[in-house]
N, C-alpha and C positions, 0 to 999 in steps of 0.2 A: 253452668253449675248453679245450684242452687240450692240456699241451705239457711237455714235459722237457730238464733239462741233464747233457748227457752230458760225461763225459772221453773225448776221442777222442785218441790219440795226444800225452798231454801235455797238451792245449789242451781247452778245455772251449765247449762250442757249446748253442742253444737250439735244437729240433727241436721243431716246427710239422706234424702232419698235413699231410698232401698238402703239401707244401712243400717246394721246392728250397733245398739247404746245400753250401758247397763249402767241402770239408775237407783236408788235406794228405793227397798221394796216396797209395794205400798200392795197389802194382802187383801185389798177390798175387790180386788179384779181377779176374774177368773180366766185360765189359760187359754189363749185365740180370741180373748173378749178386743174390743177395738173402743179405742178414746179418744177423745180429741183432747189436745193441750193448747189452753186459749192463754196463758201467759208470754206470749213472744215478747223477745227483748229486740230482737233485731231479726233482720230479712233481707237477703239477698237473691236478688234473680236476675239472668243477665245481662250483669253488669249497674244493674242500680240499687241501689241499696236503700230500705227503708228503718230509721230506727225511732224507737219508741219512746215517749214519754208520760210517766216512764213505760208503759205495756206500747204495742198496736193493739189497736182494737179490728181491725179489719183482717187480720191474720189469724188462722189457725193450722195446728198441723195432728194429723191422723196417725196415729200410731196405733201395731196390735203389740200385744204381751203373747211372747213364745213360751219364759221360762222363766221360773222362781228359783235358784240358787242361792250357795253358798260362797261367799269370797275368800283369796287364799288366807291363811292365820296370818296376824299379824302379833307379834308379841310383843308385852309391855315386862319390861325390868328394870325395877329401882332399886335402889342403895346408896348408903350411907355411911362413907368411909369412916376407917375405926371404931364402928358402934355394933358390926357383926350385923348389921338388918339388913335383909337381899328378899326382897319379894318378887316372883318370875308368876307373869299371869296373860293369857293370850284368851283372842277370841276370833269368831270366823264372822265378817259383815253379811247383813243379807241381802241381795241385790234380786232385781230383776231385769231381765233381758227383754229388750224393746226390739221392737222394727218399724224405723217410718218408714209408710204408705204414699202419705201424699199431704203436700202444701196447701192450704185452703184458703182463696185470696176471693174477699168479698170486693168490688170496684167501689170507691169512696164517693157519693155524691156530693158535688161542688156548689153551690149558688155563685153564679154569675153574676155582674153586675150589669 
């Protein structure tokens, strides 16, 4: 198994080979376009794990954008007992649907002594 955690936008996600992620949108990318995300926090491949400080720099991972949607409503309601004020207000997030491609491991060259 093999799998990384990226900082995408703030937020940090687990990215799964062939595996669909839905991240907060970012509408500069057009649909089937392919990117690479060079913020890796951490990297595992089997069985050893590499993590970052704080990024890798030798890691990247490929991903394409399938789809721009909408996430389900989530509603906000406040009030303020005994004073009659009820405000009911909702909004739908907007995500994008990812699919990692593939893991991109540059080999680290070492000096010797």
């Amino acid at each position: 198994m093999i799998y990384a955690i990226v900082d995408f936008q703030g937020k940090q996600f687990k990215l799964i080979e062939n595996k669909y992620v839905y991240v907060p949108r970012f509408s500069s990318m057009s649909l089937g376009e392919k990117m690479l995300l060079d913020r890796v926090i951490f990297f595992y491949k089997n069985g050893f794990l590499k993590i970052g400080t704080p990024l890798l720099e030798n890691v990247k991972v490929e991903v394409e954008i399938l789809q721009h949607l909408k996430g389900d409503k989530i509603i906000i309601f406040k009030k303020k007992r005994r004073k009659g004020y009820k405000v009911k207000n909702g909004f739908r997030p907007f995500f994008t649907k990812i699919k990692v491609i593939s893991f991109l491991e540059k080999k680290s060259i070492k000096n010797g002594s």
